[in-house]
N, C-alpha and C positions, 0 to 999 in steps of 0.2 A: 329371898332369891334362891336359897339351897334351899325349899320345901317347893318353890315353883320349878327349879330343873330336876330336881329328883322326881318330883310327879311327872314331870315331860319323859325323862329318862325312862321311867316305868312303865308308861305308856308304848312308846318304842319297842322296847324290848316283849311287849304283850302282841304289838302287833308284828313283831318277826317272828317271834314261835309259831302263830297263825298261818305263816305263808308256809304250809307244807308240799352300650356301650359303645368306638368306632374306628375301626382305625381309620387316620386321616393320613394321607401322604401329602410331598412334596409337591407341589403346581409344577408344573411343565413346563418350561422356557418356551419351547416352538410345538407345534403339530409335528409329531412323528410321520414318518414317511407313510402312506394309505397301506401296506401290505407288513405294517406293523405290528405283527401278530395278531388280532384285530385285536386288540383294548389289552393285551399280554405285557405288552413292553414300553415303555415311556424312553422320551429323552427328558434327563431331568437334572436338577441342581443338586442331585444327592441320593449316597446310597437311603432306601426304605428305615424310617426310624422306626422307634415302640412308643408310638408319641402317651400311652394311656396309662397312667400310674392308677392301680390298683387298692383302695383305703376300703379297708373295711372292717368293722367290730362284729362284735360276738351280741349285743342286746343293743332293742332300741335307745335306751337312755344314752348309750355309748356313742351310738350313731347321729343321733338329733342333730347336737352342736356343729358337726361336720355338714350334714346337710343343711343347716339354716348356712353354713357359710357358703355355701356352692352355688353355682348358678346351673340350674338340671336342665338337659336340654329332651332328654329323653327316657323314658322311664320304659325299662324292658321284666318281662318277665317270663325267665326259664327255668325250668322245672318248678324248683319249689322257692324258689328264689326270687324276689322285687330286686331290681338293679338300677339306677340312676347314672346315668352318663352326661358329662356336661365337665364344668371346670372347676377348680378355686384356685382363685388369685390368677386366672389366667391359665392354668394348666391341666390340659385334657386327664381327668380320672374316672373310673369307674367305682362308683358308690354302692357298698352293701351290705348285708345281713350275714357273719358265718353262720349263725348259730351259740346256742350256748354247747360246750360239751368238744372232745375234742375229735368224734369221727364227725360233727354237724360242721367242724371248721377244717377237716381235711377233704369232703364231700364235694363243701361250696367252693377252696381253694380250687381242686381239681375243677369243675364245673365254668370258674370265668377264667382261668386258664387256656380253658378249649375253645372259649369263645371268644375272648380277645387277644391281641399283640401288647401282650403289658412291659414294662419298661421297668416296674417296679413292684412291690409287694408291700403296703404299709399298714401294720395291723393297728388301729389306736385305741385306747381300751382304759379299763382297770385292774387292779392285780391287787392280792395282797402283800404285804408285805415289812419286813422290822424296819422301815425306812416310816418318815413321818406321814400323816393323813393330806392329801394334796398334792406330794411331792409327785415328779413326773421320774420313773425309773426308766433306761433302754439300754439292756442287757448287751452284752456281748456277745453270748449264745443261749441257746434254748435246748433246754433237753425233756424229753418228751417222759411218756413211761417206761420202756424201753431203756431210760438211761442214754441213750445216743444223743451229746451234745449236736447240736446245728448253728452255724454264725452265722449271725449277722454280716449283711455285705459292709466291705469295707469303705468304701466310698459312702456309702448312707451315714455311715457312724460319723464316717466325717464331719457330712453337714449337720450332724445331729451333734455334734462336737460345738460348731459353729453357732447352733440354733441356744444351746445353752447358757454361752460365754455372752448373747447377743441383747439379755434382757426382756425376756419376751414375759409380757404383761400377764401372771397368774394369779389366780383366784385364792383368797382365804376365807372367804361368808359363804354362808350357803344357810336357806330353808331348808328344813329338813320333816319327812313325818313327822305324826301322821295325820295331819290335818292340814294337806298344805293350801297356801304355800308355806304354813307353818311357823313357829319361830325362827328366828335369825341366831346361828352358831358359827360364833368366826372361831379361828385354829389361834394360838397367842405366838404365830410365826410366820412367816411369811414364806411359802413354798418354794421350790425349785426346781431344777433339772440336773439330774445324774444321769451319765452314759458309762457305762460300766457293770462288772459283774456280771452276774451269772441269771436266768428266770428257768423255771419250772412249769411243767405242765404237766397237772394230774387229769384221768380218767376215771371218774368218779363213778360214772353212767355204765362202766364194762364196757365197751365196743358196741354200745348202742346207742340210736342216734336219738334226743331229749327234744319233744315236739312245741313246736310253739302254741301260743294260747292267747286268741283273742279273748281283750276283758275290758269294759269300762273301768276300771279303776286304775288310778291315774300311777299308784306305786307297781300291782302287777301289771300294767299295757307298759311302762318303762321297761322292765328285765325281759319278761315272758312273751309279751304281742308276737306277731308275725314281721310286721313294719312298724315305721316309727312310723309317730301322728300327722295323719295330713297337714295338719296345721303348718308344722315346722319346713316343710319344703318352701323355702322361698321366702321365709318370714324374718330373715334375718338372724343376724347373730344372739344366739339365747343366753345371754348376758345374766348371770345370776345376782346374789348378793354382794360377792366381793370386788366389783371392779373399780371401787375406791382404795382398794389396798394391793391394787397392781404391782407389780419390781418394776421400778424406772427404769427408763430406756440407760441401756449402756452398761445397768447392773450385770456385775458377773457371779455367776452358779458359784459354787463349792461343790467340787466333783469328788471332795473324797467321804468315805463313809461317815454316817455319824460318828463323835465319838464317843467309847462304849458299847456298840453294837455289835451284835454279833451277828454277820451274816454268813449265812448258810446257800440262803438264793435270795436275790434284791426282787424279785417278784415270782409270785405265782399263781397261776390261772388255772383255764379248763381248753384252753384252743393256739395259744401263739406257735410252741412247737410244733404242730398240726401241719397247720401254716408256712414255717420253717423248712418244717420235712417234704414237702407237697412243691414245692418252690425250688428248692435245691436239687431237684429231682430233675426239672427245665430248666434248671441253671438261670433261675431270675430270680435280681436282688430282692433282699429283703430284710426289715429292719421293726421292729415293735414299741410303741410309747406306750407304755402301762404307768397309769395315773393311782395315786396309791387311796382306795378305801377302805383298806380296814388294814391299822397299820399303828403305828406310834403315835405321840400328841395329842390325845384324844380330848378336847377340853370339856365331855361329858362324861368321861371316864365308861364309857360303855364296853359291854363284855364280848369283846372280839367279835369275830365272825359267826353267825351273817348279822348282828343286830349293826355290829359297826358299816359294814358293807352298806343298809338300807339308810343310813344316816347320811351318808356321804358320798354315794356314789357320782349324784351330777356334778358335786364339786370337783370329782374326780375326774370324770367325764370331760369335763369344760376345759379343765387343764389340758388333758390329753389330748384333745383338739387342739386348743391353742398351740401345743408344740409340735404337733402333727400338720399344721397349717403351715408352720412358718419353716418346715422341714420343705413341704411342698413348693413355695415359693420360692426358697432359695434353690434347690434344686432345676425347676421352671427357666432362671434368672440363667444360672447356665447351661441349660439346653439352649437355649435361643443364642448365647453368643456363642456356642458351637456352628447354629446354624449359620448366621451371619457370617462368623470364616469363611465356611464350603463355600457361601457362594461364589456364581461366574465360572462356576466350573462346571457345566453339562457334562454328566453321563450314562450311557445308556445301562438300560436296565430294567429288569421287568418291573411293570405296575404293582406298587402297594397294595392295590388287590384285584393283581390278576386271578386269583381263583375265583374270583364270582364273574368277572370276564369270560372262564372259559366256561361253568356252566354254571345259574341261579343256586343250584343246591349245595353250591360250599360258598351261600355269601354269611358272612360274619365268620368263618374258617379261613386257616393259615395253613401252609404247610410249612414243613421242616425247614430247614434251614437249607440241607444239601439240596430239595427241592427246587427250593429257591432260585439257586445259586445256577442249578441246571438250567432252568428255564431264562434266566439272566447270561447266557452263553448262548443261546438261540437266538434272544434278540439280539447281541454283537454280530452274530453271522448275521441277519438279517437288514441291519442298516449300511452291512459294506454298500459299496458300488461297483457294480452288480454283488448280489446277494451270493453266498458262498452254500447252493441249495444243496450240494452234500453234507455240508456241515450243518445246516437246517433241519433236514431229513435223521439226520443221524441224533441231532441233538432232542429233536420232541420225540424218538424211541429211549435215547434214555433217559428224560423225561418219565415217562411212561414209566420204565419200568422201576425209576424210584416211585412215584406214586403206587405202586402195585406191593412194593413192602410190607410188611406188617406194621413198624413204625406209623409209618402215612397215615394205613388205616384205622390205628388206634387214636392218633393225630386229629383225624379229617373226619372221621366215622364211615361207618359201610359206605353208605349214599351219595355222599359226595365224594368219597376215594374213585368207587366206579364211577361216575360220571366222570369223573376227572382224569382218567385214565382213559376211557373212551373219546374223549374229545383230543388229548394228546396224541392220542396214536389215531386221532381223523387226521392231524396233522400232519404225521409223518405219510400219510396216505396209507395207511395198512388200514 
């Protein structure tokens, strides 16, 4: 048995030195009155939510498990990016690729930022880390290269608090190269979830962004590809070696450090800070599962990073889905009895997406919030009886001339700022 894992061990280590979306609003109680801004303003059960929580990793291997769990309803592609929108567990998210590296995960951050109304930010991934092989880490903040810590929202940590304490079924087998699906390596522990401490993010690449690379083989299309594998969209949950040695339901985490350990940072990467900084920036929450492979426990005794990375990443992976799922659904669980309260209460208010209303070229575009907020004060003046047409008149100028901001336009982009400004001020009749 030690002449057959040292030879497998050896193996491994030969071949790592080798590798050199939508928003959805609220339904409408009644038909608004016909000169209701025409498709601008609704009467509705509630103010406009973020109904599309935003999951995304850094490599396919990370992403897989998340997609097998999802039900995609639409697959978009912008710029350089594949995007999946659709649900898990019932809750509108938007599915995707940051990138490895950390301008490819501040890039794509910014990028589905501008194109959806996200409600949340959830990076799920692996990291290294002095914490055990499998374990699921979620920092409290992120500090980038810069040194500039970033936190986690607090309300996330919460249910990530929750989702710990909760028993949520983790993995300890995994196939591993390089000949997979390879032999079977289980960890001689049984994994977990910490919410705590501190993660890192290094800039290896310099401020340059690290291209993907389509490849048939099966270890580089995991890290490297562009997308995951067709296969995995829809195919169900990718269920590895270990779901015979799940945590029973009810089991509770140990959230405090190993003992003996000495941590410095409980994870670190190449994009979560990225992410962090990018998100903080629009003031939407945001929170990271970094699933630990390459890290303590190693029952091959392999020599760190990246051989142990290549060993254990989907185990890593799978975990970090799993609590990134079960984050998602409890979360889910209380949006909807939020909603459930509002209702019976209609109020008026502009449509969820009134800007593709006023013209085609800001559809999948938001504006600002004070936007917003203007254009939701026109239609109050507009459902009085009789309509209050100075306050109309006055209200889609200033309208107007928030969309004409600089904010707006870096918002909204050139094309759809002007058209949206021209159609506002057709309204006010100028």
């Amino acid at each position: 048995m030690r002449d057959r894992t040292g030879g497998f061990r050896n193996r491994l280590i030969t071949l790592v030195l080798g590798l050199v979306l939508l928003p959805v609003g609220l339904p409408a109680v009644e038909a608004p009155p016909a000169h209701f801004g025409d498709g601008l303003c609704t009467l509705a059960e509630g103010p406009c939510v973020r109904p599309l929580l935003a999951v995304f990793s850094a490599f396919p291997g990370e992403l897989e498990p998340l997609v097998a769990r999802a039900s995609v309803r639409e697959t978009l592609v912008i710029g350089d990016r594949v995007l999946r929108v659709g649900t898990i567990g019932g809750v509108p998210v938007v599915l995707g690729l940051l990138g490895i590296g950390y301008e490819n995960a501040a890039a794509t951050t910014r990028l589905v930022l501008d194109h959806f109304e996200v409600a949340g930010f959830v990076v799920s991934g692996v990291a290294g880390s002095p914490r055990r092989i499998g374990d699921v880490t979620v920092p409290l903040t992120w500090a980038g290269p810069d040194g500039v810590p970033y936190s986690a929202d607090a309300a996330l940590l919460d249910i990530a608090r929750e989702v710990a304490g909760a028993g949520v079924p983790l993995e300890r087998c995994t196939s591993v190269p390089p000949e997979p699906p390879g032999p079977t390596v289980c960890l001689d522990f049984q994994p977990g979830i910490f919410v705590g401490g501190a993660g890192e993010t290094d800039d290896p690449y310099g401020d340059n962004r690290l291209r993907c690379n389509p490849t048939e083989n099966d270890v580089y299309r995991d890290v490297f590809a562009c997308d995951v594998n067709p296969a995995t969209v829809g195919g169900g949950v990718s269920a590895g070696a270990g779901t015979d040695h799940a945590v029973p339901p009810g089991a509770r985490v140990d959230l405090e450090v190993p003992t003996g350990a000495s941590v410095v940072f409980d994870a670190t990467d190449m994009e979560t800070a990225a992410v962090a900084r990018e998100t903080a920036a629009r003031g939407v929450p945001f929170v990271a599962f970094r699933a630990v492979s390459d890290g303590a426990g190693d029952p091959l005794g392999l020599p760190g990073f990246p051989t142990q990375f290549f060993a254990y990443y989907r185990l890593a992976a799978r975990n970090a889905a799993a609590a990134t799922t079960a984050l998602i659904e409890r979360r889910g669980a209380r949006t909807k009895l939020r909603r459930v309260r509002a209702r019976n209460s209609p109020i008026v208010r502009a449509s969820c997406g009134w800007e593709r209303w006023a013209t085609p070229m800001c559809a999948g575009r938001h504006a600002p919030a004070a936007l917003r907020a203007s254009v939701t004060r026109v239609c109050r003046a507009l459902v009085r009886d009789p309509a209050d047409a100075t306050a109309v008149t006055r209200g889609w100028e200033r309208a107007a001339a928030l969309a004409a901001k600089p904010g707006a336009r870096r918002r909204l982009g050139r094309t759809c700022d002007a058209e949206l400004v021209g159609t506002l001020l057709e309204r006010a009749g100028l």
